[in-house]
N, C-alpha and C positions, 0 to 999 in steps of 0.2 A: 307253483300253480296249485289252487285250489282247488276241489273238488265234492261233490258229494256221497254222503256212502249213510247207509243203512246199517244200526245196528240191532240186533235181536236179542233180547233175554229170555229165555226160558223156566220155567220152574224149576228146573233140574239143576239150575247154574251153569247153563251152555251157552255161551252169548256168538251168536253167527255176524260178519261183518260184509253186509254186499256192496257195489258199486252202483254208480249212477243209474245203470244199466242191469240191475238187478241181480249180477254175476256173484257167485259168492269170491270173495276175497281171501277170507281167513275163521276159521273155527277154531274155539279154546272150550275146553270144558273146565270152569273156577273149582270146582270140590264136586265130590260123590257123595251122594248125598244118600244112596245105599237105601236103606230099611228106616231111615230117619224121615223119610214121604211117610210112612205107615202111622208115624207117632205128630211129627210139624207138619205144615203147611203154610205156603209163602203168603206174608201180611202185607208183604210192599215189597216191589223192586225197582229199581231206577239205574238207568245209562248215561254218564256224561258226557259227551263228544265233544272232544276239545283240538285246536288248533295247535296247542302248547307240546313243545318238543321237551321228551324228559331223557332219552340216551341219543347220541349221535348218531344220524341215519332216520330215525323217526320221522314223520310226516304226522305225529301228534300225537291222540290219548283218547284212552275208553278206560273211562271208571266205572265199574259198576260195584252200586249196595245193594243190601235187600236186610227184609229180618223174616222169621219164620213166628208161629205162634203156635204153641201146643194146641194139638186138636181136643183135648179134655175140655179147654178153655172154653170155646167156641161157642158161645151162648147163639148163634142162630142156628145151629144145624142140631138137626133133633127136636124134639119138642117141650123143650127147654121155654118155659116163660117170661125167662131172663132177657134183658134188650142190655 
């Protein structure tokens, strides 16, 4: 039986998983990411929800990527002329 579920990333690398019904399910935190907020800042994240069983027992799959980019870099924030 199929169903549907909601998943959440966070910037922190927390991804929350709810049900149809908005319940939460399951929380995992992927990595601590500590005092490295101070210095990165997330450039993209993405969640894959998939059908696909990878250990026995599973009822499927959440991938999640993301990459971070030094805030030094950040040609829009500040008054930086740079695009």
């Amino acid at each position: 039986m199929q169903f549907q579920i909601v998943v959440v990333v966070l910037d922190n690398w927390h991804v929350l998983c709810y049900n149809n019904d908005l319940e939460l399910l399951w929380e995992q935190r992927l990595m601590d990411v500590g005092q490295a907020r101070e210095t990165y800042k997330v450039k993209a994240m993405a969640a894959l929800v998939s059908p696909h069983v990878i250990s026995t027992g599973d009822q499927g799959s959440v991938i999640v990527g993301g990459s971070y980019a030094h805030r030094a870099h950040d040609h829009r924030s500040g008054d930086s002329a740079c695009w």
